[in-house]
N, C-alpha and C positions, 0 to 999 in steps of 0.2 A: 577846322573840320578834319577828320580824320582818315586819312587812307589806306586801306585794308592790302595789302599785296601777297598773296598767294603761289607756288607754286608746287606741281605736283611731281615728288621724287619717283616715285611710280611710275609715272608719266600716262596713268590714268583717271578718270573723276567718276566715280558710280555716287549713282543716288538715284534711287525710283521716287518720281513726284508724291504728292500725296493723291491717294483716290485708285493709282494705278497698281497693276498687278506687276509683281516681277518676272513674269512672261508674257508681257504683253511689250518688252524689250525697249520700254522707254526709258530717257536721260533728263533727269532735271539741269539744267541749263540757262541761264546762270544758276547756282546754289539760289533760293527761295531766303528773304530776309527772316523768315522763320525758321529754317535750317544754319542761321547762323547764328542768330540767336540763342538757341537751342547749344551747340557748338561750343560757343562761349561757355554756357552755362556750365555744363557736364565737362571740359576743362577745368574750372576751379572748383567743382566736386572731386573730380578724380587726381589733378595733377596740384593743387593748391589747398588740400585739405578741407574744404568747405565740408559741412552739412546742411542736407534736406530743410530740418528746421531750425538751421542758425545761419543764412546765408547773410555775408556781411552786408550793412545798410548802404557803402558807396557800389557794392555789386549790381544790387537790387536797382538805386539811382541810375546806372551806367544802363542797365537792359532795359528800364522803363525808359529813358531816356533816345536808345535807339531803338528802339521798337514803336516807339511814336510818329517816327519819320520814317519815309520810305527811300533805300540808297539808291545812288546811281553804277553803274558798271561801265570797261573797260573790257570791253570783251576780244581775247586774240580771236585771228583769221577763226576762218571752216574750219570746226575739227571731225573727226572719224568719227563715226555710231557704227562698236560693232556689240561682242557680245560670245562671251566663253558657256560652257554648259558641262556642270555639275551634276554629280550623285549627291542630294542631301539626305538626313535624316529628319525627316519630316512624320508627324503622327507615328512614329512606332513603324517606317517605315524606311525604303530609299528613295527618291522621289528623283527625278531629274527636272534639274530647273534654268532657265536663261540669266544669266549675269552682263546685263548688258552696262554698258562704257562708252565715256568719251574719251578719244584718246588725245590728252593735252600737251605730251610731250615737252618739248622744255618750256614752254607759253607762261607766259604771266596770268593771272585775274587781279583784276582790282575793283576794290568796292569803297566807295564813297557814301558817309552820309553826312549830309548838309545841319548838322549839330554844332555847338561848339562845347568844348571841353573843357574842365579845369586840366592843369596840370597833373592833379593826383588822380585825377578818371582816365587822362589818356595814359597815366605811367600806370596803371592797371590795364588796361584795353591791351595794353604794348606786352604786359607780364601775357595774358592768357593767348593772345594770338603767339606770341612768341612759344610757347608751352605745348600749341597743338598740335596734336600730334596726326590727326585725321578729320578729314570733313565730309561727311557723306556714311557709305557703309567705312567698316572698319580697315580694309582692305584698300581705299581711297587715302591715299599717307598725303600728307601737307606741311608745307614750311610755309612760315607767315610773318610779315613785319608792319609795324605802325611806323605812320610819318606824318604830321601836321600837312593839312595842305585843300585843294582840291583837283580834283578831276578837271581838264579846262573842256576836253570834247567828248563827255563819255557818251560812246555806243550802242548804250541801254540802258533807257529811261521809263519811269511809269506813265503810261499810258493817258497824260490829261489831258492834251489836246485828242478829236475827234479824227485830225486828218491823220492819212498813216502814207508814208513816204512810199512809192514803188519799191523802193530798197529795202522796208524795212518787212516785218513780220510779226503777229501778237502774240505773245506768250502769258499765260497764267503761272503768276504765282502766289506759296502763302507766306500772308504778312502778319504778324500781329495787330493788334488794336492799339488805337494810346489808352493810356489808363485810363483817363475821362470817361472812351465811350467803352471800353470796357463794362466800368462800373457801371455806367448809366444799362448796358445790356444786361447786366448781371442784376442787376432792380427790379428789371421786367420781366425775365423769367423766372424769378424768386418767388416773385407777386402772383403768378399764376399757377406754380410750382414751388411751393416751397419744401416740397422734401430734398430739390435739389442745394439748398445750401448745406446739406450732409450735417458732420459736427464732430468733433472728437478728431482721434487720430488717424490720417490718411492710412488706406491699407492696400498693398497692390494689388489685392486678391479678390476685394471689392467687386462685386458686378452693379453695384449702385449707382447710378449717373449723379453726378457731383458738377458746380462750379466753385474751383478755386477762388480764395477772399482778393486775390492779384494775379497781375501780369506774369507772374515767377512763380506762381503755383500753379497755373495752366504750362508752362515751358517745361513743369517738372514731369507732368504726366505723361507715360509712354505710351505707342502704338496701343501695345497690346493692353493696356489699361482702358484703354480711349474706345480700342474694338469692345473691349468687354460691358464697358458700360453701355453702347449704342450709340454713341458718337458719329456722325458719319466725317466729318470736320473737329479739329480741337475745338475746347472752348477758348475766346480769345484772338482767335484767329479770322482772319480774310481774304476773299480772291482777291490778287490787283492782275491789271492786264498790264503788260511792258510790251514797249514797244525792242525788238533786236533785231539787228541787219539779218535779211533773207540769207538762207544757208548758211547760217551760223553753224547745225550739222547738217553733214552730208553723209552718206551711208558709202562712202565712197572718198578717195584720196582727189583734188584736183587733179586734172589731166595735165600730163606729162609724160617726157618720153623714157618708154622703160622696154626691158627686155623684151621681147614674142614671149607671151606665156601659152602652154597648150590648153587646149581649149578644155571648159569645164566640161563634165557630161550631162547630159535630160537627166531632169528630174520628174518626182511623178506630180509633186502637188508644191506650192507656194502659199507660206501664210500672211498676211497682211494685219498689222492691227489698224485701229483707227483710232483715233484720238479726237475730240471736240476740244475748241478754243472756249466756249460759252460756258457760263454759269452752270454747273450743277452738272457738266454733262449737258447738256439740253437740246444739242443738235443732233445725239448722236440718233440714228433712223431704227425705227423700232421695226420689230418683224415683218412687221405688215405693210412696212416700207420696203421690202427685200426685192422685189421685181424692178422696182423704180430705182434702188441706191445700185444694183447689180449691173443696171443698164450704164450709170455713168462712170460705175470704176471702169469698165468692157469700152463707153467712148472715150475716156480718159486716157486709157493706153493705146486705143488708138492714134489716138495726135500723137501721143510720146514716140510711137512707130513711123508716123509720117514726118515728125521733124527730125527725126535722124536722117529720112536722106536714100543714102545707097541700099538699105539692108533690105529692101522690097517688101511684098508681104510677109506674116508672120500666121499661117493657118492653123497650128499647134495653139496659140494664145488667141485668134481670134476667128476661128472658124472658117473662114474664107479664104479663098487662094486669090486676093486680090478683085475682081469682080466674079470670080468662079463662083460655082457652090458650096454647100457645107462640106466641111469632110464628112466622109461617110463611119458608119456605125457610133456617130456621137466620141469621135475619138477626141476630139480637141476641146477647150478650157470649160471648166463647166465652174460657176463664180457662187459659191457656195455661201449663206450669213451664217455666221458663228455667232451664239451669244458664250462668250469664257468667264466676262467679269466675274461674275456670282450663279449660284445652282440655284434654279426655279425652285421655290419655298410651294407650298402646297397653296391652291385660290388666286394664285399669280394668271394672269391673262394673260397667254402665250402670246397673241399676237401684241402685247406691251413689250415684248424684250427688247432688250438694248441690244444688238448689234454694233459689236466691238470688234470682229475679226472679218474677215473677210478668208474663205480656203477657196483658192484657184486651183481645183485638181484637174487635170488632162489624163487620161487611160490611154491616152498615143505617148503621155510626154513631152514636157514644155524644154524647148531645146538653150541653148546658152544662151542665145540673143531674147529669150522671152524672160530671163532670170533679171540681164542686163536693165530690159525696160521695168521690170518690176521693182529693181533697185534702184533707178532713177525717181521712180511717181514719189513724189512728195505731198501731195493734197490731192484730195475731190473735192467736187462741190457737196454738199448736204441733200439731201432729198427732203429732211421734214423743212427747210427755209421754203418761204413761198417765190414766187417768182419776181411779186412785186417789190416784197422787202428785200430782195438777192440787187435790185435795180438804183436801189438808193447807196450810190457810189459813194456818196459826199460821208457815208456813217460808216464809221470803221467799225461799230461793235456789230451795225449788220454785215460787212463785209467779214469780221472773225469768225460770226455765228454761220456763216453760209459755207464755210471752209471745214472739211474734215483731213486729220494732219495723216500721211501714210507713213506706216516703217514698215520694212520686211524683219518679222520676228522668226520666219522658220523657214528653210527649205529640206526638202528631201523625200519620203517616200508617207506612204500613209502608214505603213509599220511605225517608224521612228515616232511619228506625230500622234497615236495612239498611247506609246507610253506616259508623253507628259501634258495627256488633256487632262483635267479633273474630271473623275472617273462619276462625281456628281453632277456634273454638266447635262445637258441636252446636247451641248455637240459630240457627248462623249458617245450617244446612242446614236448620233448619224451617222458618225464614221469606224460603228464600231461592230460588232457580228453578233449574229442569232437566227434565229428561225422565223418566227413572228414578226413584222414591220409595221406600223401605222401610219398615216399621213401626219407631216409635222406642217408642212404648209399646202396650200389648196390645190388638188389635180383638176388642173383644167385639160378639159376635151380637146386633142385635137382635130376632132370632126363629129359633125352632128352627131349627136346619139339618132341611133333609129333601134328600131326593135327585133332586128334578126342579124341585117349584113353588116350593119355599123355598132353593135352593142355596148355599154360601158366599158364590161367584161373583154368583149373581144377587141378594145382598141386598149386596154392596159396591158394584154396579152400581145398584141401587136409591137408596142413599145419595149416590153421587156426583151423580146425575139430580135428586137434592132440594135441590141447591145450583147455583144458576144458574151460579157462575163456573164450573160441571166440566160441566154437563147441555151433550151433545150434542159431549162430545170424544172423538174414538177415543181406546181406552185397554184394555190390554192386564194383564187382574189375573191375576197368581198365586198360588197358595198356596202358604207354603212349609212344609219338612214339618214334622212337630212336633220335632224336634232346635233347627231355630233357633230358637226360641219359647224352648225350654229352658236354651242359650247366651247366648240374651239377657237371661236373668232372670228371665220374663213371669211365669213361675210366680209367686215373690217378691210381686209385684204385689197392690194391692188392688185386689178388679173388684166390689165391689156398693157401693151408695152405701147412705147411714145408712138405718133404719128410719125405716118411715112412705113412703119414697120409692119411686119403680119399680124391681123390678129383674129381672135380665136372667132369661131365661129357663133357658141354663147359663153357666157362667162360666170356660169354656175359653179360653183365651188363643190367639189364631193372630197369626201374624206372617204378611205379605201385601207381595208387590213389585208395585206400580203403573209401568207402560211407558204413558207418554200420547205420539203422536207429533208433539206440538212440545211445548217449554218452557214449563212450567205454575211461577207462583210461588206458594207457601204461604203462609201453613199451610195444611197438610188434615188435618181432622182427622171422620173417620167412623166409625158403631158407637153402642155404647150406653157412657153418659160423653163423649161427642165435645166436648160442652161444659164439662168439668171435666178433661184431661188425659189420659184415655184416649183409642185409636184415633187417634193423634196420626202422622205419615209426617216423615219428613224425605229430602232430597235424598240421594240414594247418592251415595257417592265413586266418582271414578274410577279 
């Protein structure tokens, strides 16, 4: 059996999963047996002289061969998740983007896979590891050596058994196929599609969706090949769950004793992404999940605040001065859904978005200790899991599915965080300026409508006047009828927050165009949930 040994002279390992964006400041962790795969391959194209269409017959052997099995790992301690930021050139443009990292420092990896080898597969296996020169993005440099052997306790393994260790943690990653089921997949989309067995010569320019004749003609095909066809997944390729020790990264060094540093300063907003363990994505909470998922990030850092201990309350991040009241003028955290993955394409069901980020903005200012807790949250729970399936302890893939994983991808002001949204996004119009505003989620009343003292009109007038930066701007509110409400989904929507809590008096959804006469920047977000995702406005398109 062969043992893969690694290390990083850089003393960092980038690689964005697949599926994930590269500001959404995620770390693939361990490298994915398809990212090594892959690795292999493009070393004896580049370092070994291979070609495209003449890769040698014991290569081919050697990748099918491990790509059949799934390896085990050897993974060092905790390491760092941080992340540098770049001016790229992107579309004909500069774009600022997140590079995020684990920082491995002088750490071994070791990969195992439970194969065995002839002597002329492993004295090849030995040439190409020996040869690499990077694993991950280019900038991840690597030294690598082969040894006969096995792993005796490795620390991350695929996920077969159902129980999962309190120690441990699921991670998704992608693995090839064996060639068997490959082909056997490759038969039954042929059969029902046969344009996709293509024909001739591969072109990378192709927008054709294609399945490669092998395992090594799918490994050949790139990103940008795989996006252009419509790919969402390679072909060839599979999720595995792995089981790896909890806090393998940490957004943070272990505790130890170090200098007095001075204290950081408030900031105005903090970004969070989210991440789903489950298939396809599956748990992440869709829009209309935004009052419910907002409510448990807001009880999640509660405990995080209460098992620290000394630091008392936190009124800036959770609105209360301990059992006091709100702060006043809506100064403190207000827990905003991002959808960043992808731009709403045109007949998309707003309330279907994914919800991938999380913007915790404060207009008082989230102070150092609210930064602190927001760098420790490592998971919430899900919202779209049901309560029953969240119950069944004994299943670790309901236990994975119920879990959404946290990073902190940005801190700083809402200036900075406007530059590097996608300027195609929906969240790029919530946090972003104009004149015109529309409901993006439902304004809930909070108080009866009545027909003179209590009006629609005159309690969204009420709310803007309770927030300095709107109090005292002309501004022109309409209501729109209940059709748009209907169109947009509002219905769908969750409008009361959990038991024990306030809640509204009814729970009519309206949709409301705001006309202020100069350009006002968001978010605005008024009504009852203003602080959890409801009553939320975004910029109208032109």
């Amino acid at each position: 059996m062969p043992i893969l040994t690694f290390t990083f002279p850089g003393r960092r390992f980038h690689a964005t999963p697949w599926g994930s964006h590269v500001n959404e400041g995620q770390v693939e962790w361990p490298p994915s047996p398809w990212r090594l795969c892959r690795a292999l391959l493009a070393t004896g194209l580049t370092k070994l002289g291979w070609r495209e269409d003449q890769i040698p017959a014991p290569a081919i052997e050697l990748l099918e061969l491990l790509g059949g099995t799934l390896p085990d790992y050897q993974l060092p301690p905790s390491l760092t998740v941080a992340h540098s930021r770049h001016y790229m050139p992107i579309s004909s443009k500069t774009t600022k983007v997140f590079d995020a990292f684990a920082h491995a420092g002088r750490r071994e990896l070791r990969v195992s896979w439970p194969v065995k080898l002839t002597g002329d597969a492993l004295a090849l296996l030995g040439e190409l590891v020996g040869t690499m020169s990077y694993l991950g993005r280019a900038e991840s440099w690597v030294e690598g050596s082969v040894e006969a052997g096995e792993i005796k306790n490795p620390n991350c393994r695929p996920g077969i058994s159902p129980e999962l260790d309190e120690s441990a943690e699921p991670v998704t990653l992608l693995a090839p196929m064996s060639s068997a089921a490959y082909l056997a997949w490759r038969s039954e989309q042929i059969a029902t599609r046969p344009e996709l067995a293509g024909g001739g010569k591969r072109s990378r320019r192709s927008a054709k969706p294609r399945v490669p004749a092998g395992l090594v003609g799918c490994l050949l095909q790139s990103t940008a090949e795989l996006q252009r066809q419509g790919w969402n997944q390679p072909p060839g390729s599979r999720r595995v769950v792995y089981h790896r020790p909890s806090e393998t990264l940490v957004a943070s060094q272990p505790r130890r004793s170090r200098p007095r540093r001075s204290a950081r300063p408030p900031v105005e907003c903090v970004l969070l992404a989210l991440r789903s363990h489950a298939r396809h994505g599956g748990a992440l909470p869709r829009l209309r999940h935004a009052l419910k998922q907002m409510e448990i990030v807001h009880r999640a850092l509660s405990k995080k605040l209460d098992s620290e201990g000394n630091g008392g309350p936190c009124p800036e991040l959770l609105g209360t001065r301990g059992a006091g009241p709100l702060l006043k003028d809506h100064r403190h955290a207000h827990f905003i859904p991002l959808a960043l993955g992808r731009a709403r394409r045109s007949g998309d069901d707003l309330a279907e978005q994914a919800i991938d980020h999380v913007l915790i903005y404060a207009p008082g200012m989230l102070p150092a200790r609210a930064r602190r807790v927001l760098e420790r949250l490592q998971w919430v729970r899900a919202a779209t899991v049901s309560e029953r399936h969240r119950e069944r302890e004994d299943d670790a893939r309901a236990r994975a599915q119920s879990r959404l994983t946290t990073t902190l991808a940005a801190t700083g002001s809402l200036a900075e965080l406007r530059n590097v949204v996608d300027p195609s996004t929906s969240a790029a119009r919530i946090i972003g300026s104009g004149t015109r505003w529309i409901s993006h989620t439902p304004f809930i009343a909070p108080r009866h409508v009545k027909k003179h003292k209590h009006s629609l009109i005159a309690q969204v007038r009420a709310e803007l006047n309770a927030r300095p930066e709107f109090r005292d701007v002309p501004v022109a509110i309409e209501i729109l009828p209940k059709e748009s409400a209907t169109r947009a989904g509002f219905v769908a929507f969750h409008r009361r927050r959990r038991s024990g809590k306030p809640q509204p008096p009814k729970t009519r959804p309206w949709s409301i165009r705001l006309t202020f006469d100069r350009p006002i920047t968001g978010p605005i977000a008024l009504g009852y949930g203003s602080h959890f995702g409801l009553g939320l406005f975004r910029c109208e398109e032109d």
